[in-house]
N, C-alpha and C positions, 0 to 999 in steps of 0.2 A: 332257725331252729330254737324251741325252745323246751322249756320243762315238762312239757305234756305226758312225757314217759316217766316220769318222777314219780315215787308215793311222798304224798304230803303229811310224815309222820312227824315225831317230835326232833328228831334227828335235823332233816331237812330245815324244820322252820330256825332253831339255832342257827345254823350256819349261814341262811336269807336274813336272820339279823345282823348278822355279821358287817351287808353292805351299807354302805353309805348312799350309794348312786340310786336306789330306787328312788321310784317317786313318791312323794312326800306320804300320800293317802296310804301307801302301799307297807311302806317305812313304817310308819305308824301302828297300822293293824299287826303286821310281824314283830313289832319292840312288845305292843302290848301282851302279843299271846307269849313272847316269849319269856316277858317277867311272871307273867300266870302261871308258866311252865315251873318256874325254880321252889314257887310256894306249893305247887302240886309235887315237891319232892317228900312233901307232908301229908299230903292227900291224895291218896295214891286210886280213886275213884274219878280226880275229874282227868280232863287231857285236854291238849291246846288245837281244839279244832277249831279252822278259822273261815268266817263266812264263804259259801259259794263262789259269791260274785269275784272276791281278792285271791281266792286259788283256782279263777277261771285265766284272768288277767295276768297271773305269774306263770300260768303252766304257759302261755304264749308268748311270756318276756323275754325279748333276746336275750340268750345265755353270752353272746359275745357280749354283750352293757359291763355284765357280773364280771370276765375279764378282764378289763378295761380297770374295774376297781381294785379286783384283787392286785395287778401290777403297779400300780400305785400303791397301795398298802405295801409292796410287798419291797417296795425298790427302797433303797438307803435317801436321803436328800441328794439333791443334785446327780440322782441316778438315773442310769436313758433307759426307755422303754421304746422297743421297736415291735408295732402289732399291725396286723395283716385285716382289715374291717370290710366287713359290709359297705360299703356308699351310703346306704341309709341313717347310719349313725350320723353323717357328716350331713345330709342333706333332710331326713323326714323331718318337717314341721311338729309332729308328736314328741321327736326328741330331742328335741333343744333344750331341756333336762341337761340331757348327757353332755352337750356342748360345755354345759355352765359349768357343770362337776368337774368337765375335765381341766373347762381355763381356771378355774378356783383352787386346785390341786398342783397343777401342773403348767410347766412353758411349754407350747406347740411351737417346738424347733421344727418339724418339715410337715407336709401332706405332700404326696406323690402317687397317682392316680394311674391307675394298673388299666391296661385293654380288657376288653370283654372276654377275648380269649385266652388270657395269664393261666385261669385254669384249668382247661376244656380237656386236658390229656387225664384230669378227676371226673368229667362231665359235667361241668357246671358253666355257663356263662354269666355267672354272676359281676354286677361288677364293682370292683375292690379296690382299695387303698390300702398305703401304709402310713400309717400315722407314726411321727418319732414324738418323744416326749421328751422332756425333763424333769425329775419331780422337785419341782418348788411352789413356795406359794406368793403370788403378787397381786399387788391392788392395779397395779398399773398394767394393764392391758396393749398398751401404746409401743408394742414392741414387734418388729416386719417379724414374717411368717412365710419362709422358703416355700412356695406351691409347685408343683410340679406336674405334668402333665404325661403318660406316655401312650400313644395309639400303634407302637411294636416293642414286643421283649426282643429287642437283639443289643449285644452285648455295646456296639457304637452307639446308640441313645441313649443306655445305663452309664457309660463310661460319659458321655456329657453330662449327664446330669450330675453325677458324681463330683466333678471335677469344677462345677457352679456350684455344689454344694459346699465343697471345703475353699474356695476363694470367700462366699457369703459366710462362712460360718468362724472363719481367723479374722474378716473385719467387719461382721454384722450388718454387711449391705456387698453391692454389686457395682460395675461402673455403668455410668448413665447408659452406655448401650446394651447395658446386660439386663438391668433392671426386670426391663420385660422383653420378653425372647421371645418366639417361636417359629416352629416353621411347618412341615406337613404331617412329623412324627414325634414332635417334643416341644411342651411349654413349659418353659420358668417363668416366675414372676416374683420379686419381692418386695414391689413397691407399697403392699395390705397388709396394713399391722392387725393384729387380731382383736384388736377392738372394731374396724371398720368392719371385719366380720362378723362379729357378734349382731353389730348395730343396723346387718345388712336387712333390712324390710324384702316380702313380710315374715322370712324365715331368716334367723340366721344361716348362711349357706356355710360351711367348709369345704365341700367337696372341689377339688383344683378345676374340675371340668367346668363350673360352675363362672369360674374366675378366668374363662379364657378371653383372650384381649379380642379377639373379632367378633365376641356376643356384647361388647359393649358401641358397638356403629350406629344402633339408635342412641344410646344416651349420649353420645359426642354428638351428631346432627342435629337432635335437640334442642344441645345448649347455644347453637348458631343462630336458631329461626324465629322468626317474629309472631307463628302463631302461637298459642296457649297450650300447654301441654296438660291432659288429662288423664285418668285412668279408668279403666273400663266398667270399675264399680261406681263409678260418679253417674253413669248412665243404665246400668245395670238394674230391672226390673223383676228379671227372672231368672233362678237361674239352676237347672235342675239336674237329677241323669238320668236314664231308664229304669226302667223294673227290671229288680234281682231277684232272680227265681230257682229257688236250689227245690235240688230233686224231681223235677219235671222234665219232660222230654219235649222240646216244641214241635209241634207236628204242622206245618205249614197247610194253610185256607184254599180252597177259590178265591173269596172274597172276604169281604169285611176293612177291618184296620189295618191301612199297611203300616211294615215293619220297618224303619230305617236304621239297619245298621251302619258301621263304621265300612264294608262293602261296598254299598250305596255311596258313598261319599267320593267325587274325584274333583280332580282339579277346575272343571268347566263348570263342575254344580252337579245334580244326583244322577244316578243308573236308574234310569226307569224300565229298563230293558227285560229284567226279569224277575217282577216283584213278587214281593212276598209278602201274605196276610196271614192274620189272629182272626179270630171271633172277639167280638167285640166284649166278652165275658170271659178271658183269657185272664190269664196271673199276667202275661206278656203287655198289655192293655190296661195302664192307670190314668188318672184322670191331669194329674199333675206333667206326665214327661207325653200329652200331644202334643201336637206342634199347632201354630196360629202362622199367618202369613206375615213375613217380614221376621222368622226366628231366625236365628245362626245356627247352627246344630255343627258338630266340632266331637270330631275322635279324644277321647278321654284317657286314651293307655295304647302302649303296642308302639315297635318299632313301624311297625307297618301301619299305624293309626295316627297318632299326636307327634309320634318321630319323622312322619309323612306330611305332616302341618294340614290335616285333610280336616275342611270346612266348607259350609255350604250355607246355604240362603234359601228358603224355603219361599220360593216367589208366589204361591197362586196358596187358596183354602183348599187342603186336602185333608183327609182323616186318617190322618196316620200318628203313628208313637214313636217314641225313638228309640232303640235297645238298649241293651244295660250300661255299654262301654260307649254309650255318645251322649253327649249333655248336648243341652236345650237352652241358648243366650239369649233374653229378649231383653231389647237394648229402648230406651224413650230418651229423646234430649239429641239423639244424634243419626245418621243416616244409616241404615243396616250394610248398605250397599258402600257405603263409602269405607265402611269398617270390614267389610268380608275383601277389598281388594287390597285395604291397608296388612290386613292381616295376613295377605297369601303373599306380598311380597317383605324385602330385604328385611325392614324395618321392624315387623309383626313378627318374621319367623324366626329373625338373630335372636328377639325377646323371647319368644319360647324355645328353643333352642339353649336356654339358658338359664330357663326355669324349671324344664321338664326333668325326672331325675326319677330315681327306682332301679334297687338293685336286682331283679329279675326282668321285669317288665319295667318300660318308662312310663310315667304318668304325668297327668297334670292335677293340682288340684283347685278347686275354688276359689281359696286366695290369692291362689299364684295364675289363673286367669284375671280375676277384679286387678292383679296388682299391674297389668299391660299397660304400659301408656301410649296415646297417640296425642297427636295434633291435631286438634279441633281448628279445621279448613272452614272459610266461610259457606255458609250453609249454599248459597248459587250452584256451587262449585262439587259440593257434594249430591243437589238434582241432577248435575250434568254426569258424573261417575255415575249413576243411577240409572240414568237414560243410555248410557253408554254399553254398560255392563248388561242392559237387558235387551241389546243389538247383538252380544255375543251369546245372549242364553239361546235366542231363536236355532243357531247355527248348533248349539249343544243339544237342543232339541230335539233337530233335525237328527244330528248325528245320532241319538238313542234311539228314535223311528225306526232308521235304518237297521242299526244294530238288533233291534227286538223281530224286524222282516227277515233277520240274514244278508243284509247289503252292505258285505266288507265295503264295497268298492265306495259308497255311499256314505257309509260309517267314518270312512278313515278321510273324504276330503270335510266333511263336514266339521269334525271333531278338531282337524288339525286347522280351521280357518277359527276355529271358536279360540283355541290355545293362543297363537296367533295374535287373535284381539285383546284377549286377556292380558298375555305378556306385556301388549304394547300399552294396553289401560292402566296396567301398575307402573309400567314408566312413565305414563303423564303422570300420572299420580303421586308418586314419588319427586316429580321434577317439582310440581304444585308446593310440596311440602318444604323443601329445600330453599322456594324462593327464587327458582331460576326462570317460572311461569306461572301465569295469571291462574289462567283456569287450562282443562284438560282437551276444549277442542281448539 
């Protein structure tokens, strides 16, 4: 929610100068109209209208930011501020601003990390945090930060956490077995001082979800193994999304460019079962998001998309595009195939898993794809994943054949012998990586 229902009179703009926390561009145009404002108490002809583009940008600024400042302004020194947030303030990469405002101002005594459901009896699945504050101001950042995790409001997970809270908070740490906690309905942790958070690449993260101890299983395995660990923009050549098309209604082809949405996408590789085409002079149809063979094409948003870890490998030339909500990875330096089975198992999906973040919708974005790491396997070993993995497309194949004839029967052993293969490929694969075996046959 923001200011869109606002008039941007003289009123309004005083009071937007009032904050501190906007950002800087924004700061700036608001101080300036607002000192034009006080000499126009003499010139009663001009008025502080201020460019389009800066009360485009304000009518859509979290009004929770403004919050956030006014209770800081508003609290005494060494005064606690408890406020109920958006996710995105802790986690969007656009506002790590508001991070900075808020460690510069204030101690981040807790984060604690609400279910999707806290407020569904309002109708929202938003999902939310509560941030504690203190208001002081320090240079030193090097001070642990109570995170907290909760996936049910019932009163026994409140009351533990509670009860970690005030042991960490009378001796400013926890006992080595408490440190970090958790189990299937609650995480503590206080071993991240909030300077490792600030310092987190490529966003600063806050959000407790973010800091859960089982999305860190690749970077512990990592620091075990003898191969070279890379990140996915070191091989990264392309990397694009669909065409966004407002105000059109897609009317689906015969023929022409197919469509690959985030639908299209499962676990064995695509639905070809029952495709869907553009004209190839469609808004739907850019020249940038076709696909080329050997791309990854990867769900970009949606519990039921990038929360599904759903990615694919575009094996043969076809002419097709990819929808708005799938991006297009085209990778040089490294094996596509090596990289689409690393991705679908442990290692790939704890990392997104732990990137992904959006407080309506989960997403992913650009940086926080490039920022993936994997282990660069010798290249033998990543033809043989290759050769392997296009043993279990044939059987995917088959299975969609079937499925596009009506041959449940057909469909379902076919599908499930591909699954099968695949499972058992990202287990060599994985084994490969660990160091427990050579290569994968």
């Amino acid at each position: 929610m923001g200011l869109e229902k606002e008039e941007f009179n003289d009123a309004l703009i005083e009071q937007l100068a009032n904050y501190n926390i906007l950002p800087s561009e924004l700061k700036k145009e608001l101080d300036a109209k607002n000192k034009h404002g006080v000499l126009d108490l003499f010139e009663k002809g001009k008025s502080k209208s201020i460019d389009s583009k800066v009360k485009d940008r304000l009518k859509s600024f979290p009004i929770e930011v403004l919050f956030i400042d006014r209770f800081i302004q508003l609290a005494k020194p060494g005064g606690w501020i408890a406020i109920i947030i958006p996710d995105g303030i802790l986690s969007n990469s656009n506002l790590h601003y508001v991070r900075q405002y808020i460690a510069d101002n204030a101690k981040v005594e807790a984060i604690v990390s609400l279910p999707r459901d806290a407020f569904k009896h309002v109708g929202t699945s938003a999902k939310t945090s509560i941030l504690f504050l203190k208001k002081q101001k320090t240079d030193n950042l090097n001070y642990p930060v109570f995170l907290a995790s909760l996936e049910r409001l019932e009163n026994g997970y409140l009351t533990e956490i509670l009860s970690q809270y005030k042991e960490f908070y009378m001796k400013q740490t926890l006992s080595k077995d408490k440190k970090v906690y958790f189990n299937d309905y609650v995480m503590v942790r206080v071993d991240k001082t909030l300077k490792e958070m600030m310092d987190e690449k490529p966003s600063n993260r806050w959000d407790a979800g973010y800091w859960q101890p089982q999305f860190t299983i690749a970077d512990d395995t990592f620091k075990k193994i003898k191969h070279p660990i890379k990140c996915i923009e070191d091989f990264e050549i392309h990397l694009t999304y669909g065409p966004i098309v407002v105000g059109r209604k897609f009317t689906p082809q015969k023929k022409g460019v197919l469509i690959l949405n985030q639908t299209e996408i499962t676990f064995t590789g695509l639905d070809s079962s029952s495709p869907v085409f553009a004209s190839q002079d469609s808004p739907w149809v850019i020249e940038r998001a076709l696909v080329k063979k050997n791309d990854l094409i990867l769900a970009r948003s949606g519990v039921g998309g990038v929360g599904k870890n759903k990615i694919a490998i575009i094996d043969k030339d076809i002419n097709a595009c990819v929808g708005c909500f799938v991006d297009i990875l085209r990778l040089e330096g490294i094996n596509p195939y090596y990289v689409i089975t690393f991705w679908k198992g442990l290692y790939g999906w704890t990392q997104i898993q732990k990137i992904i973040n959006g407080v309506g919708t989960v997403n992913i974005n650009f940086d926080e794809i490039k920022s993936i790491k994997i282990p660069v396997i010798p290249a033998p070993v990543q033809s043989y994943i290759e050769a392997e993995y296009k043993k279990m497309a044939v059987y995917h194949d088959n299975a969609m054949e079937a499925k596009a004839k009506g041959d449940e029967a057909g469909y379902k052993k076919n599908i499930e012998t591909a699954e099968a293969m695949l499972k058992d490929l990202i287990a060599r694969t994985e084994a490969v990586i660990r160091g427990e075996r050579e290569d994968v046959g």
